[in-house]
C-alpha positions in Angstrom: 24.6 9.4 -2.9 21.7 11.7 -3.8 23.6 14.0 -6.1 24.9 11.2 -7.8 21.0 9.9 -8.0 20.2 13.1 -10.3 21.4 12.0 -13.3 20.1 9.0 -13.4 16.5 8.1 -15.0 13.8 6.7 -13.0 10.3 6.8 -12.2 9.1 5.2 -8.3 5.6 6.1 -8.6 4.4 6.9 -5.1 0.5 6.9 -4.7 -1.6 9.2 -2.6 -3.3 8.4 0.3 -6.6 9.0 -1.4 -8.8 6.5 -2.4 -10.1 8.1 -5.4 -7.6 10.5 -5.9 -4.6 8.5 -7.2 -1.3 10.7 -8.6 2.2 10.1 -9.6 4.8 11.4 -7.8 7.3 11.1 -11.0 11.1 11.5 -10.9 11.6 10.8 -7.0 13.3 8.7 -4.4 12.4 7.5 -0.9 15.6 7.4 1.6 15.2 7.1 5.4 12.0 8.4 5.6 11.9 10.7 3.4 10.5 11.8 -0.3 13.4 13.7 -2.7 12.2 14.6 -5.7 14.4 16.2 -8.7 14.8 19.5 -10.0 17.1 21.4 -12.3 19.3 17.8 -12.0 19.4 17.9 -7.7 17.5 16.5 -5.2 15.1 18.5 -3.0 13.4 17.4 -0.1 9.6 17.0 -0.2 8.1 18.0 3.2 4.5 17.4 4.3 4.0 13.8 1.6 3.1 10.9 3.4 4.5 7.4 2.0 1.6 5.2 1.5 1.1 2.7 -1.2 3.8 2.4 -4.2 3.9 0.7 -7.3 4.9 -3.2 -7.6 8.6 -1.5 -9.1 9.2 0.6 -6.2 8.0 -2.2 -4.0 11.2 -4.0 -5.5 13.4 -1.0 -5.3 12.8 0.4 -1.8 12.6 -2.9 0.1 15.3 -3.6 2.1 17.9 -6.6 1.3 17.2 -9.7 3.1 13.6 -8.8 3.7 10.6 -11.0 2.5 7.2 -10.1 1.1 3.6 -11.1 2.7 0.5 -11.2 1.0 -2.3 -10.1 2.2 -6.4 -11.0 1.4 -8.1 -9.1 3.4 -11.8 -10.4 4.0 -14.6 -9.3 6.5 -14.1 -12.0 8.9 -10.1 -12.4 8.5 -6.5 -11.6 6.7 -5.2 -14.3 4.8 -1.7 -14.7 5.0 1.1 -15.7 2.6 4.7 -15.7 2.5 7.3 -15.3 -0.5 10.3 -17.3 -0.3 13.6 -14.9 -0.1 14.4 -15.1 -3.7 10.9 -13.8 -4.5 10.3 -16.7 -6.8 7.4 -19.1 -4.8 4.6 -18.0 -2.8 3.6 -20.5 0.4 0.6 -20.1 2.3 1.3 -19.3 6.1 -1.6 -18.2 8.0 -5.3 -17.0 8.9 -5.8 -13.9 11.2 -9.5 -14.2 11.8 -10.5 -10.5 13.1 -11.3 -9.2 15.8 -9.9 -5.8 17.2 -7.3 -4.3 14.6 -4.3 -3.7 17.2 -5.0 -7.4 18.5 -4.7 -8.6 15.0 -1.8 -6.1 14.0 0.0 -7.8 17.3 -0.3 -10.9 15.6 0.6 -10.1 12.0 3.4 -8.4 13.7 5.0 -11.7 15.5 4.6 -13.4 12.1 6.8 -10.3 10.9 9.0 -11.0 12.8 9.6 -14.4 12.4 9.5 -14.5 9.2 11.6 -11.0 8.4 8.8 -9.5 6.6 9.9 -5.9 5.1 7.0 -5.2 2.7 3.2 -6.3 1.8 1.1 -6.9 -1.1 -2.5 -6.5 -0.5 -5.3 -7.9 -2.3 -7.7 -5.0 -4.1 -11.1 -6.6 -5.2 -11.8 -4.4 -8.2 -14.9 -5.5 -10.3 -14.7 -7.5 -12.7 -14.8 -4.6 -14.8 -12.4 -3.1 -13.0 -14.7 -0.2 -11.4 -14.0 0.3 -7.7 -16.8 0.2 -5.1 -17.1 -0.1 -1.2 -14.6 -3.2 -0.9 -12.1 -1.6 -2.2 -12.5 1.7 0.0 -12.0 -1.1 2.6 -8.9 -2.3 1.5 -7.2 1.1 1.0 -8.5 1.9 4.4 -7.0 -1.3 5.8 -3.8 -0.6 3.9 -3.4 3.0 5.7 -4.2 1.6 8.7 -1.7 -0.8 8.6 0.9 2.0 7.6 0.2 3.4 10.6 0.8 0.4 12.7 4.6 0.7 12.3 5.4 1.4 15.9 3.3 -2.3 16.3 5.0 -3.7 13.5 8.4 -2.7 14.2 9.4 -1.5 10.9 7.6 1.3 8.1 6.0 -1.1 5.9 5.9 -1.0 1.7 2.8 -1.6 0.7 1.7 -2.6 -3.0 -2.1 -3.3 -3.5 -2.8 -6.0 -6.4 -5.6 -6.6 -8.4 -7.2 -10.0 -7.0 -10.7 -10.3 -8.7 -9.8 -13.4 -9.7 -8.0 -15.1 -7.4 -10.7 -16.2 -4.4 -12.9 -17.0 -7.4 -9.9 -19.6 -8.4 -9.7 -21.1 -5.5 -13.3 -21.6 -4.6 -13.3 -23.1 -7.8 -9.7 -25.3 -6.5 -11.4 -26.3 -3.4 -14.9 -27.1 -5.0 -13.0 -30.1 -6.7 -12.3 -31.7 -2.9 -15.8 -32.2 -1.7 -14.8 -34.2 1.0 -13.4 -30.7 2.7 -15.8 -29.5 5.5 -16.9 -26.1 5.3 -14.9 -25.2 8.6 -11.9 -26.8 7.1 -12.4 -24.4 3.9 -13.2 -21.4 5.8 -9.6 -21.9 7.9 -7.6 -22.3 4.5 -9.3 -20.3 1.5 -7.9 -17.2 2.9 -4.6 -18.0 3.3 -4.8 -20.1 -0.5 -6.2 -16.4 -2.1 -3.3 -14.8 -0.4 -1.2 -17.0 -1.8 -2.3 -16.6 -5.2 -2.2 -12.9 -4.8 1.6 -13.2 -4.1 2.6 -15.6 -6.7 0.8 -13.2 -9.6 2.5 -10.2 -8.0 5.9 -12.3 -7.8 5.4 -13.8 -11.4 4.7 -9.6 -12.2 8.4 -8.6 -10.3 10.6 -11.1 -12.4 9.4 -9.0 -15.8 10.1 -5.6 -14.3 
């Protein structure tokens, strides 16, 4: 109940779709579609705001019960895939999309929605490691935005948290560097998947303290 909503304090934090232009939408909720935001203790609609990437807290408020979370690393030649268990507690690798055209790969991230009842995404964002933002991460936001706009092809209006990975590939390169015996076919097929893993399970370790 909206009006009920008003009295009640809470802060979503719903970015814009901007790449360098990041704001706060601050005392607001997201139902069916739709952006209220509160004045004077009521709700009023917010026309014209497009739902694009939201914080890690209203990632776990807005996703839908019974749905799972995916993590993402997105590289040049493929989407690395990983899947949270559905108490949010253990992230499992799952899959490697390499790329090709985006609607072919959307088809197939899609399928993998499906089956695995996928209702939100965490996305790696490979910042600098000091924390500065360059041409990757344009990527990435691009990618994400994309991928919002894939809902007809994904079946569902996807929540999309991005997550700061600098570290993670780095840690598993580092993982897989201790199994030499691993062909470099055989790394390229799983290192993806293992960073979006890792992703996940820092952005799931993140949830259980909010």
């Amino acid at each position: 109940d909206i009006a009920k909503l008003a009295g009640e304090d809470f802060h979503l934090g719903v970015t814009c779709p901007y790449p360098r232009q990041p704001r706060d939408f601050l005392d607001c909720i997201f139902i069916d579609g739709h952006i209220y935001s509160r004045v004077d203790n009521s709700f009023t609609r917010v026309e014209n705001i497009i739902m694009t990437i939201v914080t890690l807290k209203a990632l776990k408020l807005l996703l839908p019960a019974g749905k799972r979370l995916m993590g993402i690393d997105h590289s040049r030649k493929a989407w690395g895939l990983a899947i949270a268990t559905p108490d949010f507690s253990i992230a499992m690798p799952l899959a490697t999309i390499f790329r090709s055209k985006f609607n072919d790969d959307v088809q197939k991230l899609s399928i993998l929605c499906k089956e695995y009842g996928v209702g939100g995404f965490v996305i790696g964002l490979p910042l600098n490691m000091d924390g500065s933002e360059g041409s990757r991460t344009d990527s990435v936001r691009h990618f994400a935005l994309n991928l919002l706009q894939a809902k007809e092809v994904l079946g569902f209006e996807p929540l999309i948290t991005l997550w700061d990975e600098r570290l993670s590939t780095h840690s598993v390169d580092d993982f897989l560097n201790e199994y030499a015996h691993i062909s470099r076919d055989r790394r390229n097929e799983i290192i993806d998947k293992l960073a979006a893993q890792l992703i996940l399970q820092e952005a799931l370790n993140a949830l259980v303290k909010i």
